[in-house]
C-alpha positions in Angstrom: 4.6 -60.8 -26.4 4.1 -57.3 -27.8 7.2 -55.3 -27.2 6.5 -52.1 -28.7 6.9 -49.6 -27.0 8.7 -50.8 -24.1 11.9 -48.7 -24.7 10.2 -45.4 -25.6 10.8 -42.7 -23.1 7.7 -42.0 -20.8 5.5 -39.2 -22.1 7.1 -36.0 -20.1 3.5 -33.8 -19.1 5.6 -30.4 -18.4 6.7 -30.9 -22.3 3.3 -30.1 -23.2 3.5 -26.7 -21.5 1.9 -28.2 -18.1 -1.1 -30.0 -17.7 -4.2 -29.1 -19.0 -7.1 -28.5 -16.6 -8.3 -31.1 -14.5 -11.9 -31.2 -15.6 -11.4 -31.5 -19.0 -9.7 -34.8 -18.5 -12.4 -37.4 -18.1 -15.0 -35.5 -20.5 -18.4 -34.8 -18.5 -17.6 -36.5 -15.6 -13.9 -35.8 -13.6 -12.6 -38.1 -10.7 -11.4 -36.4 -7.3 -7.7 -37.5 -7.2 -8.0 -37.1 -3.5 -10.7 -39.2 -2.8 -12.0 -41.6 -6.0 -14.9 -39.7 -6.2 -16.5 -39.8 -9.5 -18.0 -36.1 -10.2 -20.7 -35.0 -12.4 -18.9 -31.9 -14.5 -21.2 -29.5 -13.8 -21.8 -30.6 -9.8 -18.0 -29.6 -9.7 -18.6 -26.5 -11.7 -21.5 -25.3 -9.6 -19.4 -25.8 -6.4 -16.2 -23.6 -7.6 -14.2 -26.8 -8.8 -13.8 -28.1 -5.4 -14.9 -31.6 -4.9 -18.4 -32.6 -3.5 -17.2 -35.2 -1.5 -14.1 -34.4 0.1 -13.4 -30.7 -0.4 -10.4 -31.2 -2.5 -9.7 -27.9 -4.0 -9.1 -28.4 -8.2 -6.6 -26.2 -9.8 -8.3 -23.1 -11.3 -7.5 -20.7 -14.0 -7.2 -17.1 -13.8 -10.1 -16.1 -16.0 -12.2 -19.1 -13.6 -11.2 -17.3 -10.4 -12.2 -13.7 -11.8 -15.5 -15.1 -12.4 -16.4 -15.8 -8.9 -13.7 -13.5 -7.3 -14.6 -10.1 -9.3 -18.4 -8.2 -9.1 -19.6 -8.1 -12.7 -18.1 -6.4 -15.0 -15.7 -5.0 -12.7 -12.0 -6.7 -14.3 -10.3 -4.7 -16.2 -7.1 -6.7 -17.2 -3.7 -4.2 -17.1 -0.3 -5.3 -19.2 -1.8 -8.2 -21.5 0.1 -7.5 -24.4 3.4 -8.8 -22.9 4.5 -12.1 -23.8 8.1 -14.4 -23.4 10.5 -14.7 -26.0 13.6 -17.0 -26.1 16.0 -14.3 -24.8 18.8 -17.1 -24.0 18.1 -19.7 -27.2 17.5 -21.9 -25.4 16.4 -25.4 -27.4 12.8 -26.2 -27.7 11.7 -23.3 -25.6 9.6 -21.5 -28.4 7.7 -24.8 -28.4 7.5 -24.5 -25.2 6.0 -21.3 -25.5 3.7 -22.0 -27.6 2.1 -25.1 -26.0 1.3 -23.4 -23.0 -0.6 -20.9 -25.1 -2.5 -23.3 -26.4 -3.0 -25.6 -22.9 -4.1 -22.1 -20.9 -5.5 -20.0 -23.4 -3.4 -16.8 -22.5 0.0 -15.6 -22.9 1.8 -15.6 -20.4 1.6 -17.4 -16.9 -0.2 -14.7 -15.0 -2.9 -12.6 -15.2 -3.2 -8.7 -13.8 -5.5 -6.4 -13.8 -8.3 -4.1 -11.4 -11.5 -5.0 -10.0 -13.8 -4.5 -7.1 -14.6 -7.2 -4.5 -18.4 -6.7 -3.0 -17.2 -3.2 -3.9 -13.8 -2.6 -2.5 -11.7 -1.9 -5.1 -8.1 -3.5 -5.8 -5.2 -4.3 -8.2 -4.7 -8.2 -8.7 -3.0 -11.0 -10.3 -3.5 -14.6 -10.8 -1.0 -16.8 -11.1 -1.9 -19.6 -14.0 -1.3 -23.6 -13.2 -2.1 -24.2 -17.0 1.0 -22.1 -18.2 3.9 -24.4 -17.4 3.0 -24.5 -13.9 2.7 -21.1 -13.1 6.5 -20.6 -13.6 7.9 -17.3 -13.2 9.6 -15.6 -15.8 10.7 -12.2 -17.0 7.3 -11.3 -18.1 6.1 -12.7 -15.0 8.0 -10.5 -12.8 7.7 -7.8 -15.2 3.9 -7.8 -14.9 3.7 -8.4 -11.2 6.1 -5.6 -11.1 4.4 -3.4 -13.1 1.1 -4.2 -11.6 2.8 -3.0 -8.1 3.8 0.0 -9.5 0.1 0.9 -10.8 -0.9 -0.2 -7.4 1.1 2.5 -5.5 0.6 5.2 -7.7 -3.4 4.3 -7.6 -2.9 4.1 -3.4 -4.6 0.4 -4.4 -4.2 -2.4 -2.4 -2.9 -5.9 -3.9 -4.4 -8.9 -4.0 -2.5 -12.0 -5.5 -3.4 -15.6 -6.2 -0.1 -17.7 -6.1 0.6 -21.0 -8.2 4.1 -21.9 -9.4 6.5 -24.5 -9.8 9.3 -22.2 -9.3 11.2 -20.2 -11.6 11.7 -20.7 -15.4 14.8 -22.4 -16.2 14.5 -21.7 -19.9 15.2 -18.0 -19.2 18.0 -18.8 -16.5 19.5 -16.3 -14.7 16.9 -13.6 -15.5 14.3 -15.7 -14.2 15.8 -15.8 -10.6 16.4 -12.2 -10.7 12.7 -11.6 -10.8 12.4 -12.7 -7.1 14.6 -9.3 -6.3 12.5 -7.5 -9.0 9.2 -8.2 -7.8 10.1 -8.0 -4.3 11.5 -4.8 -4.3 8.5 -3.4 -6.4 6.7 -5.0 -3.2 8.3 -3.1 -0.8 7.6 0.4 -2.1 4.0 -0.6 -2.4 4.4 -1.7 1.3 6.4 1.6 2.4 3.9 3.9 1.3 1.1 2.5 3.5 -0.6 0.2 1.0 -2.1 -3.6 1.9 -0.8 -6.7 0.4 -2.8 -9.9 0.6 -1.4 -13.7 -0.8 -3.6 -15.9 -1.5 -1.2 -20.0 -2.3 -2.9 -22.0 -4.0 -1.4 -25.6 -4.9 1.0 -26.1 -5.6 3.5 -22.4 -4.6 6.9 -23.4 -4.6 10.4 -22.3 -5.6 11.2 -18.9 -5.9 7.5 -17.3 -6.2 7.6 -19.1 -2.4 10.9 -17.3 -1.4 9.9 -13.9 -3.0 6.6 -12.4 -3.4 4.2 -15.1 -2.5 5.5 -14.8 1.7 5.7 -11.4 1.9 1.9 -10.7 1.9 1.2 -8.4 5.2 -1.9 -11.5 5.7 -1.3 -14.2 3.8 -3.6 -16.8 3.5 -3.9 -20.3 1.6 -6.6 -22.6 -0.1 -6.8 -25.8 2.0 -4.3 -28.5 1.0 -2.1 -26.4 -1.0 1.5 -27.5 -1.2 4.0 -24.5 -0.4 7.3 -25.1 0.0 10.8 -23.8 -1.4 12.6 -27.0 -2.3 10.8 -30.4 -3.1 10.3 -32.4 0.1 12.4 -35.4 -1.7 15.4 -32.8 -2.0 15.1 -32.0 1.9 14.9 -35.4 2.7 17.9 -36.5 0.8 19.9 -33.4 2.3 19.1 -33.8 5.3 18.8 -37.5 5.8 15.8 -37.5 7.6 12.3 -38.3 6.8 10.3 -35.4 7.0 6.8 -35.0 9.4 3.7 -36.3 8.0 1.7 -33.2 5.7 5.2 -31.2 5.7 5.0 -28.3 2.9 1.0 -28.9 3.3 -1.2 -25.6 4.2 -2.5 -26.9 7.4 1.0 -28.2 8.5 2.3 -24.2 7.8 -0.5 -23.0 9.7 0.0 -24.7 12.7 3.8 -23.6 12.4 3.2 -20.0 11.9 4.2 -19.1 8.2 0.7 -18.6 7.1 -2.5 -16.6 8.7 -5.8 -18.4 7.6 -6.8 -21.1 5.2 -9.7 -20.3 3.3 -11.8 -22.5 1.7 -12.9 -21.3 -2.2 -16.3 -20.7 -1.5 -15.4 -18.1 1.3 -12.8 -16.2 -0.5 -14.6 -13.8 -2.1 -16.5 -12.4 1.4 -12.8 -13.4 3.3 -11.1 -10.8 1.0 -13.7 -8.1 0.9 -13.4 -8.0 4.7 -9.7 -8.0 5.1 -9.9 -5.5 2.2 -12.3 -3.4 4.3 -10.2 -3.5 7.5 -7.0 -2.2 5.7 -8.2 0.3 3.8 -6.8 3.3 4.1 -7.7 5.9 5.9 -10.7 3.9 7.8 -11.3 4.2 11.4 -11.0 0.7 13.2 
């Protein structure tokens, strides 16, 4: 009997600075982990990363969503020289750092910048699932901040694409304060008459859930996303009750009232132009 091996700690994915992209996982060919499917590379390309057979909506990078959310030539990224930095010391976090580099191919988890959609002209940001999770930062809330503040001085309205496993618990306490941060940059933006759209996209949860990703004046989801605050295991053993079938799931909020629309990817792009449209300042309805 071969033993080795057996007493070696399980290889921890989020170590690696998240997982990398699902595609690239089973070469030219990717399995739906919804369904079984087994999916030509570039039949799931062609159909926005979203599975053939079921629908199951793949996790996206920002530069992937750009492509088929911005008209040509039209994104013009805004603050991409700000990067982390182990403010606290805390151990193995440059590692950290520099994994998730390598896994998402940017700097830091999210991505802001300008662009028109079908020529209505906004401020964005995507969230990235490939830089540990889409956690949230201080340059994550620095950016979003910032991007708000661009947005209100431009009289632009916002559109952002939510992922996140919560805040970053490398950076501690001046993670969590990016929920006020962000949030109040929100409000100003939202006090001088200027639209804010959400768009959760699995999985939205933590603080980016109790901050800016709920406060959208529409918000709307991808179908199946998971959006919660807390993990459904924590509410479960808090409350001592098993929770309802689909809890935290985007159809389950919708039905309860804390979303407005699910949206599946292949209708975004018109979806957004025409809420876009209807908001826009200064139109006549």
């Amino acid at each position: 009997m071969n033993l080795m091996g057996l007493f070696r700690s399980p290889q921890n994915e989020l170590e690696k600075g998240g997982r990398k992209q699902d595609r690239e996982e089973t070469g030219i060919n990717n399995t739906c982990p919804h369904c079984g499917a087994l999916l030509p590379l570039s039949e799931q390309l062609e159909n926005l990363n979203v599975c053939t057979a079921c629908g199951y909506h793949f996790r996206m990078s920002p530069r992937e969503r750009i492509a088929y959310l911005a008209d040509e030539d039209t994104f013009e990224e805004l603050f991409g020289e700000l990067k982390s930095r182990d403010v606290l010391g805390f151990p193995g976090y440059d590692q950290k750092l520099r994994n998730a580099k390598l896994a998402s191919r940017e700097k830091e988890g999210v991505v802001c910048g300008t662009a028109e959609i079908c020529s209505e002209k906004c401020a964005l940001f995507f969230m990235d699932p490939n830089f540990m999770i889409g956690s949230m930062g201080t340059v994550v809330g620095e950016k979003i901040t910032r991007l708000f503040e661009y947005a209100l001085e431009h009289s632009l309205p916002v559109v952002g694409f939510t992922v996140s496993g919560g805040a970053r618990m490398q950076e501690g306490i001046l993670s969590l304060m990016q929920m006020a941060k962000t949030s109040g940059a929100l409000r100003k933006h939202s006090d001088a008459g200027n639209f804010y759209l959400t768009v959760l996209t699995d999985p939205t949860t933590g603080g980016v859930t109790a901050s800016f990703a709920m406060d959208g004046d529409v918000i709307m989801s991808e179908p199946g996303a998971t959006i919660g605050f807390a993990g459904a295991r924590v509410i479960e053993q808090t409350i001592r009750k098993k929770l309802p079938q689909g809890f935290q799931k985007a159809e389950f909020l919708l039905e309860h009232g804390f979303i407005d629309l699910i949206v599946p990817r292949s209708e975004q792009k018109e979806t957004i132009a025409k809420l876009l449209k209807l908001h826009k300042r200064g139109s006549v309805q």
